[in-house]
C-alpha positions in Angstrom: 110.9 -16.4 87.8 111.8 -13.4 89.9 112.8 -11.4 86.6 109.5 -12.1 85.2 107.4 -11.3 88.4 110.0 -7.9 88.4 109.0 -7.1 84.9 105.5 -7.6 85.2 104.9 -5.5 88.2 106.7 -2.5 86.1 104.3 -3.1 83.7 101.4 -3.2 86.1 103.1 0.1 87.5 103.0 1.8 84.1 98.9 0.6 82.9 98.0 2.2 86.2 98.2 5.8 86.4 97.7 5.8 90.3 100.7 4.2 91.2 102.6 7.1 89.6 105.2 9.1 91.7 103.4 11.9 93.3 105.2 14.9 94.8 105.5 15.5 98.3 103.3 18.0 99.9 104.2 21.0 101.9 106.9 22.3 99.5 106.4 25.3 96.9 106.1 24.2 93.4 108.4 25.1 91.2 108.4 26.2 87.8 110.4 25.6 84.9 109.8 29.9 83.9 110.6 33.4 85.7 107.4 35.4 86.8 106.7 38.0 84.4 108.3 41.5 85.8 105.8 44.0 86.7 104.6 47.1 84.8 106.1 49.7 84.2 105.2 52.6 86.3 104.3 56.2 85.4 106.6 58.6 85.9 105.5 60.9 88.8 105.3 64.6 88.7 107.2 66.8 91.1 104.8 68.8 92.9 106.3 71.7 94.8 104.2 71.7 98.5 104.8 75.6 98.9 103.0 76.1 95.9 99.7 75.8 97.1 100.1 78.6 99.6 101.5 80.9 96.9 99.0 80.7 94.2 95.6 82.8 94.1 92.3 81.2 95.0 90.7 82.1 91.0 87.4 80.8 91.9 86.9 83.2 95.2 87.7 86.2 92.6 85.4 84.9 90.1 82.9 84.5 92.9 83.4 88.0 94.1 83.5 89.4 90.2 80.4 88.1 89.7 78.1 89.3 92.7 79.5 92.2 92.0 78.0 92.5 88.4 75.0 91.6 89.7 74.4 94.0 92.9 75.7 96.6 89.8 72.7 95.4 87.7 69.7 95.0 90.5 70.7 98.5 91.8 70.3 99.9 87.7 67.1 98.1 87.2 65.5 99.4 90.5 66.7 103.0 89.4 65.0 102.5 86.0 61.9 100.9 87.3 62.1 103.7 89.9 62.3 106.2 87.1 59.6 104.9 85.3 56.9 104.4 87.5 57.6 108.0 88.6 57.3 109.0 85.0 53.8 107.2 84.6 53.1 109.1 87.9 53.7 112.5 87.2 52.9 112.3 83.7 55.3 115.0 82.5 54.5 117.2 79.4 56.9 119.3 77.3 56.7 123.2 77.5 54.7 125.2 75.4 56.3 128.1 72.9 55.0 130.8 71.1 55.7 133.5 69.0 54.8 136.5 70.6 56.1 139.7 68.3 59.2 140.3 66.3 60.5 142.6 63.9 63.3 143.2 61.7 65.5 146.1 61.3 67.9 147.5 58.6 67.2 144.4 56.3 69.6 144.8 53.7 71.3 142.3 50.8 74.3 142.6 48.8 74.3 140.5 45.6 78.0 141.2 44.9 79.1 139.5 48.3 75.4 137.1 48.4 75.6 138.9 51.9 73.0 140.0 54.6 72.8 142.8 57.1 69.9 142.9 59.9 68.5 143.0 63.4 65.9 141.3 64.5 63.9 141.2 67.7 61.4 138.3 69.0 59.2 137.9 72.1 58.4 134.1 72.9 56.2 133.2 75.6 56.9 129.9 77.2 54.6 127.8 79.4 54.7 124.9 81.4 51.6 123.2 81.4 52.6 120.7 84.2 50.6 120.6 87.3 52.9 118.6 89.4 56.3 119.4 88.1 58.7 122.0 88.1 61.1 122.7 84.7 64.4 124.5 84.5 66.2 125.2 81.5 69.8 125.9 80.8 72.4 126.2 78.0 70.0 128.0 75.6 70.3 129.3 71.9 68.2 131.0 69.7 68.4 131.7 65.6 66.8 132.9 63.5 66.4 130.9 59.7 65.3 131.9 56.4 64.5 129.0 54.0 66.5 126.3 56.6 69.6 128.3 56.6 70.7 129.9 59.8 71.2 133.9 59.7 72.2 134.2 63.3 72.2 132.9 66.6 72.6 134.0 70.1 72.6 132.9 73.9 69.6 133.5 76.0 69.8 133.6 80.0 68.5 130.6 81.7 65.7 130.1 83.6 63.4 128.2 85.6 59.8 127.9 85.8 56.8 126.6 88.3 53.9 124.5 88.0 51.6 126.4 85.1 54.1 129.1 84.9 54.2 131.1 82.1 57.6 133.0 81.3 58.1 135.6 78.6 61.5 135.8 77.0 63.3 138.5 74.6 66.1 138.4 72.9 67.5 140.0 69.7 70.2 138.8 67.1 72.0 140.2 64.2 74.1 139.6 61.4 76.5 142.1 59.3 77.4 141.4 56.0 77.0 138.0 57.0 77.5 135.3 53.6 74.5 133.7 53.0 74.5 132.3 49.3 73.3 133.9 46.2 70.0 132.1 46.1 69.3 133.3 49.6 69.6 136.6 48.6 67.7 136.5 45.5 64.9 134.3 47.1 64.7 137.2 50.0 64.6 140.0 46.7 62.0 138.5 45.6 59.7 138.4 48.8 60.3 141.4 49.6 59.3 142.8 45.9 56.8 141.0 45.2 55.2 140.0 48.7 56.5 143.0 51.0 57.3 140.6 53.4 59.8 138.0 54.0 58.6 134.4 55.9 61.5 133.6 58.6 61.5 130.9 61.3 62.3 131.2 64.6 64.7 128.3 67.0 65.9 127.6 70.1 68.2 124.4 71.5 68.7 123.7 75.0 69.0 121.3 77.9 65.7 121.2 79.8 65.0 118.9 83.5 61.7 118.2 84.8 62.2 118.4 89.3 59.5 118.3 91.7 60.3 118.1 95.5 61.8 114.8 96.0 62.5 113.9 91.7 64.1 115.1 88.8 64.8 113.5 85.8 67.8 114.0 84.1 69.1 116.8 81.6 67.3 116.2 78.5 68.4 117.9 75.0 65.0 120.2 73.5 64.7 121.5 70.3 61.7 124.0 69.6 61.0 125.0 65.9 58.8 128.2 65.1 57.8 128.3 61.1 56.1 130.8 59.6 57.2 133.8 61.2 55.8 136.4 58.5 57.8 139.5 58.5 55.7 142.3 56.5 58.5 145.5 55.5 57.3 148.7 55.3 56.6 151.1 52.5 56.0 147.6 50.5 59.5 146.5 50.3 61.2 148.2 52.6 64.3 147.8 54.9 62.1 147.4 58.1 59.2 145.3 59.2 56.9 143.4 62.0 55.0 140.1 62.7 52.3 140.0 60.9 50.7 137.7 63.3 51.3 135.5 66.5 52.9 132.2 66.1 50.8 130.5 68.2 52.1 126.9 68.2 55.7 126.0 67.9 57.1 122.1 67.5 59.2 121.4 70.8 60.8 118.0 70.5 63.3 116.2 72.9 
């Protein structure tokens, strides 16, 4: 009887789930695998500490590069915008030439050589028509032409001029034997045969600079172009002649 009572609390034991062995509390659990090892970690970069008192703050010289670009440019545009406004102010106006007199000397051609021999001798009158500004001029040339092609050239003495001035200048060039082409010569043959007189032009290149008291503007490169200047020879045809009229507008560029 006792085996059977045994046995059939066992059973009673096993049907019934709340009877099982429970494990005592207050002691860590344990389990049947390892904890998983941690990751890996990256590897860290040496960093040298006196570096960062060695190398260059870039972003102050940037900084400073920059402003300086800019105070470079605000103190250009103020000059310009100076410059200008004084320019719609003053309202400057380029010089006025003219033709004067002139006359050629000694006008001789060679068609063996297509050489030419001559003097010549101009008067221009020149004229600044501003009221409120002054006008020197410096570095100057003069030439004379015949058909576009320069015969000769020579330096004139500069000068300067006041408000409404009007300044009279003479000068005289020459060539000897100088080479000037066959159809040069022939062309100047044939003016002076069958016109008796022989159409040059008259030039003169220079730097030029409009001042009044306070303001100038800078040098400016003028080029003044005479056409027309009608040479009549003597003795129809001969080796010497004079204007045969004042050239009273000339083309003055800059």
């Amino acid at each position: 009887m006792a085996t059977a009572a045994t046995s059939s609390q066992a059973q009673a034991q096993a049907q019934d789930p709340s009877q099982t062995d429970k494990s005592v509390t207050g002691y860590p659990v344990t389990y049947a695998y390892a904890a998983p090892p941690p990751p890996p970690q990256p590897p860290r970069s040496h960093v040298d500490p006196t570096s960062y008192y060695h190398q260059p703050d870039r972003r102050a010289g940037s900084t400073l590069l920059r402003r300086l670009i800019v105070m470079v440019l605000a103190f250009l545009t103020v000059m310009a915008l100076a410059s200008f406004i004084t320019w719609l102010v003053f309202r400057p106006q380029l010089p006025q030439f003219r033709v004067d007199s002139g006359s050629v000397s000694q006008l001789n051609t060679t068609e063996s050589t297509s050489s030419l021999s001559a003097t010549w001798q101009f008067t221009l009158t020149v004229k600044n028509p501003n009221e409120k500004l002054a006008i020197s001029y410096n570095s100057l040339q003069a030439s004379v032409a015949y058909a576009g092609l320069e015969l000769a050239t020579t330096q004139l003495a500069p000068f300067a001029q006041d408000k409404g001035n009007e300044t009279h200048v003479d000068f005289r060039l020459g060539a000897v034997d100088e080479y000037v082409g066959e159809s040069v010569v022939s062309r100047i043959e044939e003016d002076r045969k069958a016109r008796g007189l022989v159409d040059f032009s008259v030039g003169v290149y220079g730097w030029v600079r409009f001042k009044t008291g306070w303001w100038e503007m800078r040098w400016r490169l003028m080029k003044v172009s005479c056409e027309g200047v009608n040479i009549r020879l003597s003795n129809d045809g001969g080796f010497d002649g004079n204007l045969t009229g004042r050239v009273d507008r000339c083309l003055v560029a800059m």
